[in-house]
C-alpha positions as CSV (number, residue, x, y, z in Angstrom):
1,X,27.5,-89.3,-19.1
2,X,28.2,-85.7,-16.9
3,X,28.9,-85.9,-13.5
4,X,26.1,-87.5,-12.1
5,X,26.5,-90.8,-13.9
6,X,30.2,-90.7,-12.8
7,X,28.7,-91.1,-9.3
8,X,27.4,-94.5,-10.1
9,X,30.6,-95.7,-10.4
10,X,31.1,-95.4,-6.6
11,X,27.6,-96.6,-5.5
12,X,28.0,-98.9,-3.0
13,X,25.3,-101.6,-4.1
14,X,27.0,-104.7,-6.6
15,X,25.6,-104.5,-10.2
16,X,23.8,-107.9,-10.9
17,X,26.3,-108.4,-14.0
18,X,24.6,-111.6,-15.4
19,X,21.2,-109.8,-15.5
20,X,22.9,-106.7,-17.1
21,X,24.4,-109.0,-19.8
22,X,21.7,-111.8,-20.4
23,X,19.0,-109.4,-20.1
24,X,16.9,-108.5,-23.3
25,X,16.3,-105.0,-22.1
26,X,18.4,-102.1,-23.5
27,X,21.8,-101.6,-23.9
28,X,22.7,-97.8,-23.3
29,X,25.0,-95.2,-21.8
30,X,23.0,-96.4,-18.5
31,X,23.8,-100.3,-18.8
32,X,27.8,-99.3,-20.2
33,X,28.8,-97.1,-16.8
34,X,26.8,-99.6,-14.6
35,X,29.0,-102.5,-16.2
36,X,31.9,-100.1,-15.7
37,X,31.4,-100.4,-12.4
38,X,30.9,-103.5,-12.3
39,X,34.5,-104.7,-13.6
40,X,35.9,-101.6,-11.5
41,X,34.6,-103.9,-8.3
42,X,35.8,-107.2,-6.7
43,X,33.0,-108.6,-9.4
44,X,36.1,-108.4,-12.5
45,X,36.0,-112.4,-12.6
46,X,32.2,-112.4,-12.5
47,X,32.1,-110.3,-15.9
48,X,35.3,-112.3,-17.4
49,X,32.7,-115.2,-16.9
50,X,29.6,-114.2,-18.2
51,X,31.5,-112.4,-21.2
52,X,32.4,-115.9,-21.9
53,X,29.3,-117.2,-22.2
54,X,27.9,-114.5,-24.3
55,X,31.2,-114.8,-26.7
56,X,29.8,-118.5,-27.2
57,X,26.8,-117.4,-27.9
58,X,28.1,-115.1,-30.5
59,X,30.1,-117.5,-32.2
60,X,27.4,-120.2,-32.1
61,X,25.1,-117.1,-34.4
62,X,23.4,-114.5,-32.8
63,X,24.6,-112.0,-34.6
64,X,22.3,-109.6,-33.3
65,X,23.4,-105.5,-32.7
66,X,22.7,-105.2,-28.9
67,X,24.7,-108.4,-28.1
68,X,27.3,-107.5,-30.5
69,X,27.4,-104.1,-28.6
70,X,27.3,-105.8,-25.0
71,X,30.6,-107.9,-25.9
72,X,32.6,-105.3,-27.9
73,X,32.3,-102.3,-24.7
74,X,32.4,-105.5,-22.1
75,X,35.3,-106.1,-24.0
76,X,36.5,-102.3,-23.8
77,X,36.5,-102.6,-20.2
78,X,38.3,-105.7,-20.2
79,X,41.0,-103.9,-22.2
80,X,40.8,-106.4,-25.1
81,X,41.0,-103.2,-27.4
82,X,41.4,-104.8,-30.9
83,X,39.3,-107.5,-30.2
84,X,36.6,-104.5,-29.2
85,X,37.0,-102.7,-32.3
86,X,36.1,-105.3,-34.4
87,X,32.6,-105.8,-32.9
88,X,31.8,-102.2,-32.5
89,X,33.1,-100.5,-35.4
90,X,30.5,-102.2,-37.5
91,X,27.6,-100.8,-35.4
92,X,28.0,-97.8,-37.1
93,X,24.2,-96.8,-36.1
94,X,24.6,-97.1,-32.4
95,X,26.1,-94.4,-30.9
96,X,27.0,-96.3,-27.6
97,X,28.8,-98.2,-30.0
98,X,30.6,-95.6,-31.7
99,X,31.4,-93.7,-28.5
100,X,33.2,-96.4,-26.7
101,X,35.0,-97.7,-30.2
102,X,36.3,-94.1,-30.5
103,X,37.9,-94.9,-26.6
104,X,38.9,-98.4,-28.0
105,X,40.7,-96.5,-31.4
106,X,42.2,-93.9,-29.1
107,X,44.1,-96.6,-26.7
108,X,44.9,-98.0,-30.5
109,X,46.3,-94.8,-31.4
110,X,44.3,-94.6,-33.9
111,X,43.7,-91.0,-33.4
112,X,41.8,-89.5,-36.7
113,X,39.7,-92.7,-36.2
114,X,38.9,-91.9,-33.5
115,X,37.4,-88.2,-34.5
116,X,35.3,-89.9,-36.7
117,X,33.8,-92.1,-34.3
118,X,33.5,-89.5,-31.7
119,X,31.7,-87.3,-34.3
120,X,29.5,-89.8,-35.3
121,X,28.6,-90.8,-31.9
122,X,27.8,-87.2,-31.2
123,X,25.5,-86.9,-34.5
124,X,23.6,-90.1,-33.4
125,X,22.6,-88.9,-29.8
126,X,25.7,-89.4,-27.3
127,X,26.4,-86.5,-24.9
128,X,28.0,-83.8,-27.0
129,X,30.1,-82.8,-24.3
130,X,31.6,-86.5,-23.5
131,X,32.2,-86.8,-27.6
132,X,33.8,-83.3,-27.7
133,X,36.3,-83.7,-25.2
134,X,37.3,-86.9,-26.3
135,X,37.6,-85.7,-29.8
136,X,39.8,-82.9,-28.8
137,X,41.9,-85.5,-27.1
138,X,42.2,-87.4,-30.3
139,X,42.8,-84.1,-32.1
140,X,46.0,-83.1,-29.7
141,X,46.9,-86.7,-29.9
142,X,47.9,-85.5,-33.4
143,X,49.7,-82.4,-32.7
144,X,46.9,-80.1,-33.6
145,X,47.0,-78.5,-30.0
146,X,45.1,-75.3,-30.9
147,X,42.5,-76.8,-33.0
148,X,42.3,-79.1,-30.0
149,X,42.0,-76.1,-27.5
150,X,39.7,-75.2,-29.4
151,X,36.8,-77.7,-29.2
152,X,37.7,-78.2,-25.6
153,X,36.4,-74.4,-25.0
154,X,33.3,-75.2,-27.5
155,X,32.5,-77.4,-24.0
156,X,31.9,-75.0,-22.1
157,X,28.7,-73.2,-22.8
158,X,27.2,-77.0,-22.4
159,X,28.0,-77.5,-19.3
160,X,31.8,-79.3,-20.1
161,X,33.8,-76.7,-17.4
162,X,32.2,-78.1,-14.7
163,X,33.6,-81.8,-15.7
164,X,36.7,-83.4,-14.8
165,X,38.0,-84.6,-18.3
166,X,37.2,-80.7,-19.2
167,X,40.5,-79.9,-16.5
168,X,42.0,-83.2,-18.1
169,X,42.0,-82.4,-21.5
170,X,43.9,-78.7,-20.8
171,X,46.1,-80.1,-18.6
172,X,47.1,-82.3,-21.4
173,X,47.6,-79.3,-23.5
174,X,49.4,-77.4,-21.1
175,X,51.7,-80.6,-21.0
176,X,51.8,-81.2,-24.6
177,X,53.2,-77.0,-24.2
178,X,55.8,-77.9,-22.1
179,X,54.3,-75.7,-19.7
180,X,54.3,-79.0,-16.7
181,X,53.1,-76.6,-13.3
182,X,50.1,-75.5,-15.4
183,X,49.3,-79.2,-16.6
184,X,49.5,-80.5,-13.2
185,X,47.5,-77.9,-11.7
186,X,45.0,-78.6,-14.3
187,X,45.3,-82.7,-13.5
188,X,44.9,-81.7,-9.8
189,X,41.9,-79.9,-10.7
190,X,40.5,-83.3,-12.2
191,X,41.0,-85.1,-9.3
192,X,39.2,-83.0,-7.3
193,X,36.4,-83.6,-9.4
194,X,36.3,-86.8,-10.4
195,X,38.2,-88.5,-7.3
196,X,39.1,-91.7,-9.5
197,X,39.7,-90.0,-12.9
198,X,41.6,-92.5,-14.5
199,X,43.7,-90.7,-17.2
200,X,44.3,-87.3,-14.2
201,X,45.6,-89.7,-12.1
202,X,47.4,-91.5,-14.3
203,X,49.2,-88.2,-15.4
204,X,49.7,-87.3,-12.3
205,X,51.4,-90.6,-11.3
206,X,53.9,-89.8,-14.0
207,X,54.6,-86.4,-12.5
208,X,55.3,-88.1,-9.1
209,X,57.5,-91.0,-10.7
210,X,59.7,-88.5,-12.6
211,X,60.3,-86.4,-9.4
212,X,61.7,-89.9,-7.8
213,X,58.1,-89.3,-5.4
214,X,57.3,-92.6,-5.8
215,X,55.2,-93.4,-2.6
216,X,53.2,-90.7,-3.9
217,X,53.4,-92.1,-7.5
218,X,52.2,-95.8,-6.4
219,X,49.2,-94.5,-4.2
220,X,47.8,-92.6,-7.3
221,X,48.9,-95.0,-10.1
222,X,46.5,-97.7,-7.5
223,X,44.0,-95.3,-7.7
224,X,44.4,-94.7,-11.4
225,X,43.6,-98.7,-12.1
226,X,40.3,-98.9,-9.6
227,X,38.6,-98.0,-12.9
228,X,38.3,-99.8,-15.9
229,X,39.8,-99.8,-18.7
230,X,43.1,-101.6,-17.5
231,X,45.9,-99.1,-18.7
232,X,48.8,-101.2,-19.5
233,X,50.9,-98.0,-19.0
234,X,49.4,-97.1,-15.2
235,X,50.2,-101.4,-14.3
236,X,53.6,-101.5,-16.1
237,X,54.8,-98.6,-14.2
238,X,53.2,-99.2,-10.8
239,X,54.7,-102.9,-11.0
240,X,58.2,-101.1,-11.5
241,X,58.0,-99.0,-8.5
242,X,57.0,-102.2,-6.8
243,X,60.0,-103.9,-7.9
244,X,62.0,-100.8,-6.7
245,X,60.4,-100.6,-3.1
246,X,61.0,-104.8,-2.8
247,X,57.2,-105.4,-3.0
248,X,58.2,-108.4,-5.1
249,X,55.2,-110.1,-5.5
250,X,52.5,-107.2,-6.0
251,X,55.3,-106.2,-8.8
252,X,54.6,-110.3,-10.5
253,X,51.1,-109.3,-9.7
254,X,51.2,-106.1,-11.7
255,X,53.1,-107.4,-14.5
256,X,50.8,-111.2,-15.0
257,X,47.8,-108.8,-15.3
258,X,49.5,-107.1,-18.2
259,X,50.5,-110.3,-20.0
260,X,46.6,-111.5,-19.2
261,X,45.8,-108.5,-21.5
262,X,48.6,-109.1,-23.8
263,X,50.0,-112.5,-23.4
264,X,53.1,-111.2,-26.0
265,X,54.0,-108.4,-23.9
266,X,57.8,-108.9,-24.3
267,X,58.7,-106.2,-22.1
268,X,56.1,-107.5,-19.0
269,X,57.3,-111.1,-19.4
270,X,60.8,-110.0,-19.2
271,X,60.6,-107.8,-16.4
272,X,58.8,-110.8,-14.5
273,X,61.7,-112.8,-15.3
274,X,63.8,-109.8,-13.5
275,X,61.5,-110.7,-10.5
276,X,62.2,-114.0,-10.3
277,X,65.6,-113.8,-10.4
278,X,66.1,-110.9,-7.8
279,X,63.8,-113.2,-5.6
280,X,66.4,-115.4,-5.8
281,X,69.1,-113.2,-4.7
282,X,71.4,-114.0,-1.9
283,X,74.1,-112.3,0.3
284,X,77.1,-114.2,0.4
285,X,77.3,-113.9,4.2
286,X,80.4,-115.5,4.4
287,X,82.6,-113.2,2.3
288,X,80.7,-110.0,4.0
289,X,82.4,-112.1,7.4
290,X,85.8,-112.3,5.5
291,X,85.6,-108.8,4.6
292,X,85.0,-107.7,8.2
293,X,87.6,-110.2,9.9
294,X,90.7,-109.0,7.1
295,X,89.6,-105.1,8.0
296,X,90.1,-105.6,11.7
297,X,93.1,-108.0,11.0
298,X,95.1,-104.8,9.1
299,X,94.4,-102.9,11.7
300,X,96.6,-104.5,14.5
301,X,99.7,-102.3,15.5
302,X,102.9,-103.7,14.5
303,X,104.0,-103.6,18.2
304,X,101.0,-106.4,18.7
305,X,104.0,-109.0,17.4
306,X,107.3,-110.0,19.1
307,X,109.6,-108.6,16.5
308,X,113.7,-107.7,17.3
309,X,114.5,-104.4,18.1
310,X,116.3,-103.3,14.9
311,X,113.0,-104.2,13.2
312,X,110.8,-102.7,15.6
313,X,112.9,-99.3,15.1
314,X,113.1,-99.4,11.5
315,X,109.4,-99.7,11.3
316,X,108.8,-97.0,13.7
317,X,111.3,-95.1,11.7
318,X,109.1,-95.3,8.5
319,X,106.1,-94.5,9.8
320,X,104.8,-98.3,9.5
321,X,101.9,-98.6,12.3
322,X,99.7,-101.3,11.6
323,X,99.8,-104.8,9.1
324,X,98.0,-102.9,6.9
325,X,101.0,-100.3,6.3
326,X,102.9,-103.4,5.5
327,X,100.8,-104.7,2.8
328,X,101.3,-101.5,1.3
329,X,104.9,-101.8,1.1
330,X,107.7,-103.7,-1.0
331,X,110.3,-105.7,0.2
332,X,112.8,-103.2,-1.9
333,X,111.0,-100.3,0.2
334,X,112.3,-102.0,3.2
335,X,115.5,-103.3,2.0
336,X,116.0,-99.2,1.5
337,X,115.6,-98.1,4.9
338,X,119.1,-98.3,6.9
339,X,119.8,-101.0,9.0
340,X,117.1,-102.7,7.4
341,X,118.3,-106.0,6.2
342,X,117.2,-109.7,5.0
343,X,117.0,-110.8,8.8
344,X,114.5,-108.1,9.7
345,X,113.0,-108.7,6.1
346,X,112.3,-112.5,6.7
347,X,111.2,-111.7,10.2
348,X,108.7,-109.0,9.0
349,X,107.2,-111.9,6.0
350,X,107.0,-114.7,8.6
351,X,104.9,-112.0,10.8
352,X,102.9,-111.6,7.9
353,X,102.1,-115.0,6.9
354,X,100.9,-115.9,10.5
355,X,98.4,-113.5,9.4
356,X,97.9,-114.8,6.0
357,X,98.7,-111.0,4.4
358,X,102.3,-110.5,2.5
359,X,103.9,-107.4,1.4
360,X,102.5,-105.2,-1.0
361,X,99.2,-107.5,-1.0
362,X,97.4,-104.1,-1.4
363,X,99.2,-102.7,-4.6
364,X,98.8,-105.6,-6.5
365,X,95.0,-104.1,-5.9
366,X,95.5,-100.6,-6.1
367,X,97.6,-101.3,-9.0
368,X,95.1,-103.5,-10.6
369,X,92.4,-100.7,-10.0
370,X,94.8,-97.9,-11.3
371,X,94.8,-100.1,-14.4
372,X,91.0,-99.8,-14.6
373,X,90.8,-96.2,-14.2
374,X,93.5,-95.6,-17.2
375,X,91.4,-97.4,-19.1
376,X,88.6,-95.6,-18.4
377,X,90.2,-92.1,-18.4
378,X,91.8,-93.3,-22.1
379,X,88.2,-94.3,-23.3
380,X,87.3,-90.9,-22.3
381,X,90.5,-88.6,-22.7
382,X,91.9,-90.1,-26.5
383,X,92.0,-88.2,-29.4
384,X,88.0,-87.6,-30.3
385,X,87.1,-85.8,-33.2
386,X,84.7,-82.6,-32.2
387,X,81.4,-84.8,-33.4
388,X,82.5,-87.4,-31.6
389,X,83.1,-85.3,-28.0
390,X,80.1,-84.0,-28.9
391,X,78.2,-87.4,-28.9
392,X,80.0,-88.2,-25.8
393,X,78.9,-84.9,-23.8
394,X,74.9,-85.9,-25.0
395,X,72.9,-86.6,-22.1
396,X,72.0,-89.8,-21.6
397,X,68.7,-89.1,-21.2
398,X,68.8,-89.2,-25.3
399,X,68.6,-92.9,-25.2
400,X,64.9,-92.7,-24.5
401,X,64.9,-95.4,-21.8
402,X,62.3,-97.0,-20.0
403,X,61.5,-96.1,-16.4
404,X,63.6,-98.7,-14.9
405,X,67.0,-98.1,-16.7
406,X,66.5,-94.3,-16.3
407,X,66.2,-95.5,-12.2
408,X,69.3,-96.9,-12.4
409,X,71.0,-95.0,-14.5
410,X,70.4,-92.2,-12.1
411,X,71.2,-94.3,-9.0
412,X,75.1,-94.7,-10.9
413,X,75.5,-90.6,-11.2
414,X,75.5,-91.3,-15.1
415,X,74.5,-88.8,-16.6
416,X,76.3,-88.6,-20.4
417,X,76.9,-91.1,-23.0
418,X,80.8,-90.5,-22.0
419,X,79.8,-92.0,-18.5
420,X,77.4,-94.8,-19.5
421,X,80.2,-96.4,-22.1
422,X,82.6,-96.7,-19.6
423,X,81.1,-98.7,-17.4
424,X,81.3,-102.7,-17.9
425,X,78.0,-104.8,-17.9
426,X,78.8,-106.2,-14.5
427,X,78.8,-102.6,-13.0
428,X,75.2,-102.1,-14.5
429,X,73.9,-105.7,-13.2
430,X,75.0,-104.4,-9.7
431,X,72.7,-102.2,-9.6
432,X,69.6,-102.4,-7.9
433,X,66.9,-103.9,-10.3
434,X,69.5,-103.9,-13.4
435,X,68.6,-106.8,-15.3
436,X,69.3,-108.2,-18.1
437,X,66.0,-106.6,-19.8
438,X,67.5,-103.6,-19.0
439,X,71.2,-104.5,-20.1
440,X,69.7,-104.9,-23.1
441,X,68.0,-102.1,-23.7
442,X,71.0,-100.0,-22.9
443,X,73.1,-101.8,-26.1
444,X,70.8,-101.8,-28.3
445,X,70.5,-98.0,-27.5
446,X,74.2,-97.6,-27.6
447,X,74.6,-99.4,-30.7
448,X,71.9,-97.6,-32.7
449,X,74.5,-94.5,-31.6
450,X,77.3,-96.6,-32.6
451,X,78.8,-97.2,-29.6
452,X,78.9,-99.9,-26.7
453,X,79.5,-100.5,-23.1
454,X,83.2,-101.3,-22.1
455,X,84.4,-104.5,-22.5
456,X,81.6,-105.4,-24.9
């Protein structure tokens, strides 16, 4: 289970998977990383297949250890956890068995479980280095970092500093320390390793995706999935950064294999809903061309038009250059200016009307904008009690969102509570990727706090 058997796992030569599974030879440490590398391979539908058969087999009554071991690590692999633990935790006496249900109990989070099955497996014959590092992952899974720390150095003398899940499980201490540049050293020094360590990479892929790295983040999360098991985690968020690079349909890809796993993964299905609506997103072309034809259309000079003197001089006199200047202007404004009167007026709003603009088009805008910011600055600016200025100022990183709403949260500038509940729920949807999922996330966030978006 050292190094050398984490080299099979690259060998170049397909595993004969129905041999492996039908076979009445052994079932070992050997057979488990050969199968390993079998579902790691283009042969994952192979195993799904013969897995199949042997499930029927079960269920029909053979009942017998070795194929109850063979389905429940196949199953491991597979990532159909709970289903796993029920066929290896009662092979108690096998310490394949026992190793891989403690890996099964850890992805449960079943973490003092899991000691016991690691412990067991190491008293029964498994490699004592393999079981102690994965107990001491168990162990600071709990909180207990320095017994954890601990049993990781108990490695060493064995041989366990010279194997990647040895730099793994410090860098996860480090982490679990807050102290990141140390963990990520110590991840690096996994990789280097172990070149597919699923759980370095994995951690490092999270480094990446925090940092807004995300090229970097998708080519290791990728790597982090070429070996089994399937980390729900590692798909969810490599399907997201998909999503956010427009890779539409290797981000459906990413989030069916999750719901293949977990077919009531609420958050996978929704988020493949997302997809299918953004697919379906258009640009209205047309009012991006009406947009573009009124911007010119303001911009033609005032002496373009045949007007009368006294109106051409009164405009010049007031600094009117363009029809835009007139759209920002009333017909009192006008009326003001000397020698100004209702001739020139009705001249001016015939001009105007060729054009299909009127005066003081753009306040009615500016003023209906002004009202929107007075709204906002009165959410923000009225009367707060201290605790309540003091929830506003929180960061919203508080809320504990997923990946995607962080995204766009950060893509929006906001960055308090103050900010997030002034914007409306048609602001968020305009972001990129902001879907509904996400939408709702954010309220039911905001309203375990108490509070909710404007004009909600």
């Amino acid at each position: 289970m050292g190094r050398s058997k984490d080299s099979l796992l690259v060998a170049q030569q397909p595993v004969n998977v129905r041999e492996l599974l039908q076979s009445d030879g052994p079932f070992g440490f050997e057979q488990a990383k050969n199968l390993e590398r079998a579902v790691a391979r283009s042969q994952y539908s192979e195993v799904r297949q013969e897995i199949q058969t042997l499930e029927e087999k079960f269920l029909t009554g053979d009942k017998s250890p070795k194929l109850r071991a063979k389905v429940g690590v196949t199953l491991y692999f597979l990532g159909q956890q709970p289903r796993a633990h029920d066929l290896l935790s009662e092979l108690d006496k096998d310490p394949v068995a026992q190793y891989y249900d403690g890996q099964v109990l850890l992805g449960l989070e079943r973490f003092e479980d899991a000691v016991e099955a690691f412990d067991r497996a190491e008293k029964l014959g498994a490699d004592a280095v393999d079981c102690r590092l994965s107990r001491a992952g168990a162990i600071r899974a709990q909180g207990r970092l320095e017994e954890a720390e601990k049993l990781v150095h108990s490695s060493a003398p064995l041989g366990g500093a010279t194997r990647a899940e040895y730099c793994y499980q410090m860098g996860c201490i480090l982490s679990d320390r807050g102290d990141t540049y140390g963990a990520v050293e110590y991840f690096e020094r996994a990789v280097d390793m172990d070149p597919y360590h699923s759980k370095a990479l994995f951690s490092l892929a999270a480094e990446n995706m925090l940092r807004g790295n995300d090229e970097e983040a998708v080519r290791l999360y990728e790597r982090s999935l070429s070996r089994p098991p399937l980390y729900l985690g590692a798909m969810m968020n490599l399907g997201l950064l998909y999503e956010d690079l427009e890779n539409y349909p290797a981000a459906a890809y990413c989030f069916k294999r999750v719901l293949e796993v977990q077919p009531n993964h609420q958050r996978a299905r929704l988020y493949l809903k997302d997809i299918d609506a953004a697919q379906g997103m258009y640009y209205d072309e047309e009012s991006l061309r009406n947009q573009a034809r009124l911007s010119q259309l303001l911009e033609i000079p005032v002496t373009d038009f045949e007007l009368s003197v006294r109106a051409r001089n009164c405009l010049q006199k007031m600094g009117i250059r363009n029809l835009g200047d007139l759209t920002k202007i009333t017909e009192q404004e006008l009326l003001g200016s000397k020698n100004f009167g209702d001739t020139s007026l009705n001249e001016i709003k015939l001009m105007l009307e060729s054009k299909g603009l009127s005066l003081g088009q753009a306040l009615q805008t500016t003023a209906a904008s002004s009202k929107d910011s007075k709204s906002r600055d009165y959410y923000r600016n009225e009367a707060l009690s201290p605790q309540e200025q003091a929830l506003m100022g929180r960061p919203v990183a508080d809320l504990n969102l997923s990946v995607r709403a962080r995204k766009c949260m950060s893509r929006l500038g906001i960055t308090t509570l103050g900010e997030l509940v002034q914007r409306t729920q048609e602001e968020l949807l305009e972001s990129k990727n902001f879907g509904v999922t996400s939408l709702n996330e954010v309220r039911s966030k905001l309203t375990d706090l108490g509070l909710k978006l404007r004009g909600d």
